[in-house]
C-alpha angles and dihedrals in degrees: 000000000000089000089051091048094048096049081045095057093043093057098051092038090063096034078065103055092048091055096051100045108024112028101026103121094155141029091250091052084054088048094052087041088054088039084057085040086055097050089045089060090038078058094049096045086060088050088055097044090047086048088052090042089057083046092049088047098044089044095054097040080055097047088035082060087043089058100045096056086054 
């Protein structure tokens, strides 16, 4: 899920800067362009929170061992 949300992010993350800087004739087509821009860093925010959540779970399996030898 963290690569799907990653190639997600990029896309939009370039679709938005396509919008924005090639294609904005308008203040509402930057707006949408800043609104995909949006999305693309709400994408990336899940990546970051599934990557925290493997680290959480690694990091517990390893103090719950620690725990046990004692």
């Amino acid at each position: 899920m963290k690569v799907l949300n990653g190639i997600i992010s990029v896309l939009l993350g370039l679709t938005s800067l396509y919008i924005m800087f090639i294609k904005a004739k308008s203040d509402v087509e930057i707006g949408v362009g800043f609104g995909v821009l949006l999305m693309s860093i709400i994408f990336m925010c899940f990546m970051i929170m599934e990557e925290q959540k493997s680290e959480i779970e690694r990091l517990r399996v390893k103090l719950w061992e620690m725990n046990k030898i004692r």
